[in-house]
C-alpha positions in Angstrom: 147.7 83.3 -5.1 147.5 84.0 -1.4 145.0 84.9 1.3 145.6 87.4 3.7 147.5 90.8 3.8 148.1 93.8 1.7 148.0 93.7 -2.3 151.4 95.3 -3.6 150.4 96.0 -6.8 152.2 97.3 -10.1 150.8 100.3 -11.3 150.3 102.5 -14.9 151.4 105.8 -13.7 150.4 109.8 -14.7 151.2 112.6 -13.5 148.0 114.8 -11.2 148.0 118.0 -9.5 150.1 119.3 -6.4 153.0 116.7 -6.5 150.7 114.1 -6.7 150.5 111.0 -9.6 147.6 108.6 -10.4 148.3 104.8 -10.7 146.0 102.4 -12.5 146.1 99.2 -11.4 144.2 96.2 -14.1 142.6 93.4 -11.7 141.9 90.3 -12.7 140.7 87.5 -10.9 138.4 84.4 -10.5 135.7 83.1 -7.5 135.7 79.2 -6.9 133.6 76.9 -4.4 136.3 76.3 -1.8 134.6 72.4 -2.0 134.3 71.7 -5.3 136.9 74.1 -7.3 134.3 74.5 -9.7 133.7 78.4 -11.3 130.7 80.6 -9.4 129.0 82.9 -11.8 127.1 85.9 -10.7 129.2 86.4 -7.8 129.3 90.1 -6.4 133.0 91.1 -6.0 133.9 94.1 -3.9 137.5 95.6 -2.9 137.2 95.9 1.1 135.3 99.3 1.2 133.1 98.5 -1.4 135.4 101.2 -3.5 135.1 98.5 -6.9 132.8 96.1 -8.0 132.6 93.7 -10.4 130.1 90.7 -11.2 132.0 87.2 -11.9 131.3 85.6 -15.5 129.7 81.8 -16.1 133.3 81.1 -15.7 133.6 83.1 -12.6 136.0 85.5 -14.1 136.0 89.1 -13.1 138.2 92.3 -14.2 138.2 95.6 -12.5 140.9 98.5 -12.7 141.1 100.8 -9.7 143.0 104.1 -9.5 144.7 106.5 -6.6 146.9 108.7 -6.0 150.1 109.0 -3.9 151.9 111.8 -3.1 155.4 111.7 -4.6 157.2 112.9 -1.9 155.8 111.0 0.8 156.9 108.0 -1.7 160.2 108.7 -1.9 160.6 109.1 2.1 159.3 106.1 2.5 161.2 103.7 -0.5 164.2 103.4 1.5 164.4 100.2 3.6 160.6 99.3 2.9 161.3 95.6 0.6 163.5 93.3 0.6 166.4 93.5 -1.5 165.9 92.3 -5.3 162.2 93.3 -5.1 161.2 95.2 -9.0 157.0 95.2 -7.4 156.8 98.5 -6.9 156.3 100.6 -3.3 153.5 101.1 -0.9 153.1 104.5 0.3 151.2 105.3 3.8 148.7 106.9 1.2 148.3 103.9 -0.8 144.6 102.4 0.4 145.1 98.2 1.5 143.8 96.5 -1.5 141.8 93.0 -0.4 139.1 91.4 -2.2 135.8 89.9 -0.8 133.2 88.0 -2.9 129.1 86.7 -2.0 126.8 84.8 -3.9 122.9 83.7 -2.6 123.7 80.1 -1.5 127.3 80.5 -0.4 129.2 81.7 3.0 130.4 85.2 3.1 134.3 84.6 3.3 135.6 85.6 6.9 138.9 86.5 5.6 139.1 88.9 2.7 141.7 87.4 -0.5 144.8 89.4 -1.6 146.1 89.4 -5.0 149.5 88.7 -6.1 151.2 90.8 -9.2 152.1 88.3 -11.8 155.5 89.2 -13.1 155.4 88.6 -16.6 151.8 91.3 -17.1 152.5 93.0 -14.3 148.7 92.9 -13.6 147.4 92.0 -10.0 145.5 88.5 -10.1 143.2 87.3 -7.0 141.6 84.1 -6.5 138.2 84.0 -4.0 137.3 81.2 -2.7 133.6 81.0 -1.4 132.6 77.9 1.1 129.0 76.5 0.1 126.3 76.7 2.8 125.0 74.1 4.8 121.0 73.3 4.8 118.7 71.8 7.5 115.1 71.1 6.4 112.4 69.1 7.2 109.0 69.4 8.3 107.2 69.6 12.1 104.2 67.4 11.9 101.3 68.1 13.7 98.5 65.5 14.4 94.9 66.6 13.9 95.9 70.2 12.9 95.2 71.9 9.5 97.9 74.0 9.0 96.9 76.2 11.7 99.4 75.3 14.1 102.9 77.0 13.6 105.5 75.7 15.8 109.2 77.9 16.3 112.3 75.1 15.9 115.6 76.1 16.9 118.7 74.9 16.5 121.9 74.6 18.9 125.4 74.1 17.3 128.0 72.2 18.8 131.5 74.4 19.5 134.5 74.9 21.2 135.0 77.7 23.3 137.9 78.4 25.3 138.9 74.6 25.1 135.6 73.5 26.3 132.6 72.1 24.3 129.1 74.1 24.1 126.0 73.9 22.7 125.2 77.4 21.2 121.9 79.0 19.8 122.2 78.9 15.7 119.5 80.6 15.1 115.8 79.6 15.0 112.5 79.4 12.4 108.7 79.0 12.5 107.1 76.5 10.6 105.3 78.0 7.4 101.8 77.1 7.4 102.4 73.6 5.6 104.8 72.8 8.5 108.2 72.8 6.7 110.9 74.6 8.2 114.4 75.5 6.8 117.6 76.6 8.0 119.8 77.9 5.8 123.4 79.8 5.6 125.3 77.4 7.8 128.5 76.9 8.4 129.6 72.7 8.3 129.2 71.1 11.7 127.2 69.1 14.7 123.9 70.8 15.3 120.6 69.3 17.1 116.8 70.3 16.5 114.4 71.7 19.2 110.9 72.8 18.9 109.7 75.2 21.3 106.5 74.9 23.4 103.1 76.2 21.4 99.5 76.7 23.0 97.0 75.5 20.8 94.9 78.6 19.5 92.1 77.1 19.3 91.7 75.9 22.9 92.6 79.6 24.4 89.5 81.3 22.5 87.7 78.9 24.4 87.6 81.0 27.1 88.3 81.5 30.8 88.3 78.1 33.1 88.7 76.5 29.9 90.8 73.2 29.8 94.0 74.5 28.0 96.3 72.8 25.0 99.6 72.9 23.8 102.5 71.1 22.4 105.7 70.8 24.6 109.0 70.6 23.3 110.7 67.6 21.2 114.2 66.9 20.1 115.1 65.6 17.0 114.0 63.2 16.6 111.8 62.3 19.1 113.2 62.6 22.6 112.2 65.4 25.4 115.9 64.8 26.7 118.1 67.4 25.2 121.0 65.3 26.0 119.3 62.2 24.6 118.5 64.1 21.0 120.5 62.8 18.0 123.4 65.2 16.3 122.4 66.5 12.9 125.9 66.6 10.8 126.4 68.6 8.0 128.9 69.2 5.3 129.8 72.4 3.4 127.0 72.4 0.6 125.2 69.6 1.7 121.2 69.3 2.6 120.8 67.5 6.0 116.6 66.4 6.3 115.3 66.1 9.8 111.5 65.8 10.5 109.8 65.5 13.5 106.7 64.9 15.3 104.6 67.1 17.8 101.8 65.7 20.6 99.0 67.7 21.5 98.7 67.7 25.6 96.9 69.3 28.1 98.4 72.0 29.7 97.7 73.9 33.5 98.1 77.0 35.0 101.5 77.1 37.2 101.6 80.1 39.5 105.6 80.1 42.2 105.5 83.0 44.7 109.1 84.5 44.8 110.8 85.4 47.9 113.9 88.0 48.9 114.2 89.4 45.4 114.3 92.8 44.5 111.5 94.5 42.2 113.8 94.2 38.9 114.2 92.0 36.2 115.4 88.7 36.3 115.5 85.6 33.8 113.6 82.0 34.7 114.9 79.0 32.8 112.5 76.0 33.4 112.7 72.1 32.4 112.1 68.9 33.4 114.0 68.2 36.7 117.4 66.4 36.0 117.0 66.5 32.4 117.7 70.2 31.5 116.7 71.8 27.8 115.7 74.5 25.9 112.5 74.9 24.4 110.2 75.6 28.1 109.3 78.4 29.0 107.5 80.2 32.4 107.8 84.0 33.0 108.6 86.2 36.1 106.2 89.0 36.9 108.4 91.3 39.3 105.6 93.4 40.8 103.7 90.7 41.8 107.0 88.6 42.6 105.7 85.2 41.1 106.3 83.1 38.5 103.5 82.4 36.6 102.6 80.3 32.8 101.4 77.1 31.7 102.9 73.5 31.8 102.1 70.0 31.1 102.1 67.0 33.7 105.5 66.6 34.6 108.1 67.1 37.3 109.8 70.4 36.8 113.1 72.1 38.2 112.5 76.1 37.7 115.7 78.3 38.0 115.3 82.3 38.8 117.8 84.6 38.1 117.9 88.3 39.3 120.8 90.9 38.1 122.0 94.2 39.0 125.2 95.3 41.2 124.3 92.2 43.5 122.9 89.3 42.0 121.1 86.3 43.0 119.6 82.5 42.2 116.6 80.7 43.5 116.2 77.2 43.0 112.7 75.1 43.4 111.6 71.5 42.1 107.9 71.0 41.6 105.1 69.2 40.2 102.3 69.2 37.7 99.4 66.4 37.9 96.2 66.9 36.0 95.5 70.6 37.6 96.3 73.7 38.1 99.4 74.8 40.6 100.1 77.3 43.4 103.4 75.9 44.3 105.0 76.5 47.8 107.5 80.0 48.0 110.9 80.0 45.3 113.8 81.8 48.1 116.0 83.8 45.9 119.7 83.6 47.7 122.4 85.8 47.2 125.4 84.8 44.9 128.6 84.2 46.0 131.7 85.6 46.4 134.9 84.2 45.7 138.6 85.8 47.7 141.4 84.9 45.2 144.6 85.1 47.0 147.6 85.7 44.8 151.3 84.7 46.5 154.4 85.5 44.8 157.5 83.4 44.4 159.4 85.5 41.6 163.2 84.2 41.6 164.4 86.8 39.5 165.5 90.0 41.0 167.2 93.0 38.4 170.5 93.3 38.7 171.5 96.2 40.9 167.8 96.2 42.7 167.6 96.3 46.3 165.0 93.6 47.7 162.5 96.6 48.4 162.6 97.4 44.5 162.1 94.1 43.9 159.1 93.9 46.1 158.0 96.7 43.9 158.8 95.1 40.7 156.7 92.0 41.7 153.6 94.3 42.6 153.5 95.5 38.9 153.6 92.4 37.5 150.4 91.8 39.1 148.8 94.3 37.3 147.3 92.9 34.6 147.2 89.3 36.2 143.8 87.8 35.4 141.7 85.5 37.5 138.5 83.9 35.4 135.9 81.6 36.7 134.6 79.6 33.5 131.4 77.5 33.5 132.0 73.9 32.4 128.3 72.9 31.9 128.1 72.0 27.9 124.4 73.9 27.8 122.3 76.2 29.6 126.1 78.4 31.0 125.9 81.6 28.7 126.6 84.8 30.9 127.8 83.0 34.1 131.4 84.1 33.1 133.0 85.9 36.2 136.3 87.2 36.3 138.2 88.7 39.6 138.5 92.3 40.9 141.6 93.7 43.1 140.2 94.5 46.7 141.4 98.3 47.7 144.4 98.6 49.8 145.6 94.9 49.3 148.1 96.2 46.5 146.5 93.8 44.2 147.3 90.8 46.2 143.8 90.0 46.7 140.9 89.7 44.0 137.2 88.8 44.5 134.6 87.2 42.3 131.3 89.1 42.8 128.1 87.4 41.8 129.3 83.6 41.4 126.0 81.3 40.4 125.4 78.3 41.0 127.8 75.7 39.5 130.7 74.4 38.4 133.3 75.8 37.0 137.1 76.5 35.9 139.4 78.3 37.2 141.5 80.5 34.6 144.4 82.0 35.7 146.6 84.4 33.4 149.8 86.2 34.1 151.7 88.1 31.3 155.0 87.8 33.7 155.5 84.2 35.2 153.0 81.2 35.3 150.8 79.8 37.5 152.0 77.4 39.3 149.3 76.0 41.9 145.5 76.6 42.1 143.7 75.5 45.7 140.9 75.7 47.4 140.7 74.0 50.3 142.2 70.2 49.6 141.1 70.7 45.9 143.9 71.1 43.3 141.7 73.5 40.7 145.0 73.2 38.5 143.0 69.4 37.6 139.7 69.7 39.2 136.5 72.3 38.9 135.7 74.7 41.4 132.2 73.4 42.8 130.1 76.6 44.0 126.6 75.6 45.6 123.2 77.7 46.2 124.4 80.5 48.9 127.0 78.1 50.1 130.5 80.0 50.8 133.3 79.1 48.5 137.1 78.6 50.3 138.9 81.5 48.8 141.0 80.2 46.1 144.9 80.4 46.6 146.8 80.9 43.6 151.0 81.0 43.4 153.1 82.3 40.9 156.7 82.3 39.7 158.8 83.0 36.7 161.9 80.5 36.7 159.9 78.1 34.0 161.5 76.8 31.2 162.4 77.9 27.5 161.1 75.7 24.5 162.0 76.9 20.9 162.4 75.0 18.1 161.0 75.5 14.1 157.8 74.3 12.4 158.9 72.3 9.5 158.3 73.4 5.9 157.9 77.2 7.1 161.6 78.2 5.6 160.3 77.8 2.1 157.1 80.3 3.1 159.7 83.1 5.0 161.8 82.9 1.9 158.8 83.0 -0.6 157.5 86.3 1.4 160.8 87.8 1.2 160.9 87.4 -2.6 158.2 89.4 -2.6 155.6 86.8 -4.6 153.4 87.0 -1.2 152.3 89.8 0.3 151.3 88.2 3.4 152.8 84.9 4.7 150.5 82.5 6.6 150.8 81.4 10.0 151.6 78.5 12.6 149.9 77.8 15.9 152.4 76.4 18.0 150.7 74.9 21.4 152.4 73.2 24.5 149.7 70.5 25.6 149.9 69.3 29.2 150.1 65.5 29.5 148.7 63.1 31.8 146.1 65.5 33.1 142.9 67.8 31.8 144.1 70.9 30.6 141.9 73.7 32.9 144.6 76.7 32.1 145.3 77.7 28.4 148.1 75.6 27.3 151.3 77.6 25.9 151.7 78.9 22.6 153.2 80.6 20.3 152.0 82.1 16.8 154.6 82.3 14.3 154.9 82.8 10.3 158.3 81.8 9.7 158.4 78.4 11.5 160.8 79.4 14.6 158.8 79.5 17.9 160.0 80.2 21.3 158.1 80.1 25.0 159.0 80.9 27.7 158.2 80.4 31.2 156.6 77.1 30.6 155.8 75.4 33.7 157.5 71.9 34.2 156.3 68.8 33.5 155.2 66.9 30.6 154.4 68.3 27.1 153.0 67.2 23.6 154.4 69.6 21.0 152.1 70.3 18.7 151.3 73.0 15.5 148.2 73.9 13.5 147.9 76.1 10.3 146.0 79.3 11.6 144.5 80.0 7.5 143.1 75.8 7.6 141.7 75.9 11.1 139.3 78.2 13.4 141.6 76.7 15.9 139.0 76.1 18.1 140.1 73.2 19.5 138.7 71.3 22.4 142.0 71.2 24.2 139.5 70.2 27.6 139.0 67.0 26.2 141.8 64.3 27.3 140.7 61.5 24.5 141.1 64.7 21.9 144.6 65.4 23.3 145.0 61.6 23.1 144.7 61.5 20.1 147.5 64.1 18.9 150.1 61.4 20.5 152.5 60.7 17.5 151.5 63.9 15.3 153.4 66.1 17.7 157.0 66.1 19.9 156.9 64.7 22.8 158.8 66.6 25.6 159.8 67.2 29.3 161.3 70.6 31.1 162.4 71.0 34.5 162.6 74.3 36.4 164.8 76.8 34.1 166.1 74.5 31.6 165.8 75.6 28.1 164.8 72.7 25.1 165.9 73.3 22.0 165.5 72.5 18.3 162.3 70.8 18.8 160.5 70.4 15.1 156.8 69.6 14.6 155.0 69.5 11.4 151.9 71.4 10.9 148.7 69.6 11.1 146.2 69.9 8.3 142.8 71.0 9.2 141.2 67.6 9.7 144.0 66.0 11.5 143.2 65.7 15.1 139.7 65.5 14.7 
């Protein structure tokens, strides 16, 4: 049984209508949790379409037949040079609909990656196993002091991920307390999350009426923490029930009214928390035809960001506080964002043979084309949508770029050329190859200076164990072979650009123009891993050292035979 692919089945055969004959094809197959490799009954199986359906048995057995046609003659132009030699299966015609199987049950993940059957030589009959990864629970209950089930307080929770090599937290989706003040989370994937409550005003105080002292309850983190950073990780396993209960104060709560200055009438987004220790869960809104930001707060000191968007963007910055009344804060100056020149230099040795230096000149203009300059935000929270990435000026023949719009922060810089590689990244003194770009409140940015050439090395080798897969496929018992990850890893310094790779599904790789300098040689097996590996982190690369190939390259050499084994889904982590 495989994952992945096209089914090739073997069919029943009659004749239909215009050239045309049916085929029957007799499914069988099974749905198992991926965890336990115990049978799922009632499961829902569907063909990818939702064409056939079938409901699994308490043994999670299922049997379906399903039936097309194909158009002889189009079969017969297309049998030649379609398999492998020695293959009795059958054909697949470009009339044939792709035959893949998905399955979903209440309580179990719906799979990502749809299961392909193989044809069992001896019935002839197409057999599929699903596999279906239990869910993930977070439950627990928000207690609330003094309050008689009135109070319903929204919890939200933030999941920890890996996105382009860097760690995040990320929304996962959030709930409101049912009156008793339980809360669950359910349909989640294994993983690091932590718990927030958001900020409530107590009901009762607002009917009070106007000039009224006003209530609420601010934010916690599980367990019991108003430092985002400071909040303990909730782990959970596939199928497993993680409890997490926490406790909300009832506090007195002020008016808070920041006039806004230079920003446009139009939207914008405020993000507000206590200064120097930044999290979710606060809130304050922006009133554009009045130009303020108004709401209600507790006693604290407060940092309140204001965002504005449009063609020409900008970010205000003010720090303030709250003591026992009300608050007309001094003016929030909303500053333009920044803009970042990226200056792209050449040093391309190869030239086509027969090209004159002015072609050549040519030749390097186009491979600048679809070169890609991206500034990446490095902050772990609190970073979603401050992804910028370069645009060529007119008239400089795509030699310079600019970043409109840069906020606030810091970030790294991604370069990406599909001829060459980067080989330097500065701004100023700072190498942005192994440091972040730092870009400050309306402060100008040193335009970034970025070379590239294409006489890097080659590196192929062979994944080991992959033979037996290529040869399996070509037998025909797989439809679809599985696939290798093959990645270069930079040593001795934090990777910023994406490392080299290669994906393969016979086990030989080969890369070329890898920059010199030190490498860790490593693969993972694309079906056992998202492959969203924090390739940022230097004690995560660290701790690859002895389950890869260790290697060096210099300018234009070429390494060979370099074999790596493939690392399971757990090794690494």
């Amino acid at each position: 049984m495989v994952l992945g692919g096209v089914v090739r089945d073997n069919m029943a055969q009659g004749r239909g209508n215009g050239g045309q004959q049916e085929r029957v094809a007799r499914v069988r197959g099974r749905v198992l949790n991926r965890v336990t490799n115990e049978p799922i009954g009632r499961a829902l199986v569907t063909t990818v379409g939702d064409e056939y359906a079938a409901i699994t048995d308490d043994r999670g057995l299922f049997e379906m037949k399903i039936a097309e046609r194909v158009d002889q003659r189009q079969e017969a132009a297309n049998v030649v040079g379609s398999r492998p030699a020695g293959d009795n299966i059958g054909v697949i015609s470009q009339f044939e609909t792709a035959r893949a199987f998905q399955a979903k049950r209440p309580g179990f993940l719906e799979n990502r990656q749809p299961a392909i059957g193989d044809v069992d030589q001896k019935s002839k009959e197409i057999e599929v196993t699903i596999y279906l990864v239990p869910e993930a629970l977070i439950v627990g209950r928000v207690a609330v002091p003094g309050s008689e089930g009135d109070v319903r307080i929204r919890c939200e929770l933030y999941r920890h991920q890996t996105i382009e090599g860097r760690e995040r937290w990320q929304p996962a989706g959030s709930f409101t307390t049912w009156g008793s003040g339980e809360f669950r989370f359910s349909g989640l994937e294994a993983g690091t999350y932590r718990l927030i409550t958001h900020e409530e005003m107590d009901r009762d105080s607002v009917a009070v009426g106007p000039g009224a002292q006003m209530f609420g309850y601010p934010p916690i983190y599980y367990p019991n923490t108003t430092d985002f950073s400071l909040a303990s990780p909730i782990v959970v396993k596939a199928g497993e029930t993680a409890q997490a209960n926490v406790t909300v104060a009832r506090r007195q709560y002020y008016r808070v009214r920041i006039p806004v200055r230079n920003t446009p009438l139009a939207e914008a987004n405020v993000t507000v928390y206590p200064t120097e220790h930044w999290g979710p869960g606060w809130s304050l809104g922006y009133n554009p035809m009045q130009r303020v930001i108004e709401g209600m707060l507790p006693d604290g000191d407060y940092t309140v960001e204001l965002e504005t968007f449009g063609e020409t963007t900008s970010t205000g910055v003010a720090h303030f506080l709250v003591k026992g009344e009300a608050l007309e804060g001094a003016p929030l100056y909303s500053v333009p964002d920044s803009s970042v020149t990226v200056n792209v230099r050449t040093e391309f040795q190869s030239v086509p043979n027969g090209e004159s230096q002015e072609s050549a000149e040519t030749i390097s203009r186009e491979r600048l084309v679809n070169f890609v300059v991206t500034l990446r935000p490095l902050e772990e929270f609190g970073s979603t949508g401050r992804e910028s990435s370069a645009r060529p000026v007119e008239g400089t023949e795509n030699r310079t770029l600019t970043i409109l719009n840069v906020r606030p922060g810091r970030y790294r810089v991604a370069a990406q050329a599909t001829n060459g590689y980067v080989a330097s990244i500065r701004s100023g003194g700072v190498d942005l190859l192994n440091q972040p770009l730092v870009v400050g409140t309306g402060g100008g940015v040193l335009p970034i200076e970025i070379t590239l050439r294409d006489d890097g090395a080659e590196v192929s080798g062979t994944v080991e164990g992959a033979a037996g897969v290529k040869a399996h496929w070509q037998q025909g018992r797989t439809n679809i072979p599985k696939y290798w990850r093959v990645f270069l890893l930079p040593m001795g310094r934090m990777i910023w650009q994406e490392p080299p790779w290669y994906r393969t599904w016979d086990g030989t790789f080969r890369l070329s123009n890898v920059p010199p300098g030190e490498y860790l040689v490593v693969a993972y097996e694309e079906y056992q891993k998202d492959l969203s590996l924090p390739l940022g982190d230097e004690e995560f690369v660290r701790g690859l050292e002895g389950k890869g190939q260790r290697i060096h390259v210099e300018t234009g050499e070429k390494v060979a035979n370099v074999k790596v084994r493939a690392l399971a889904g757990s090794d690494g982590e």
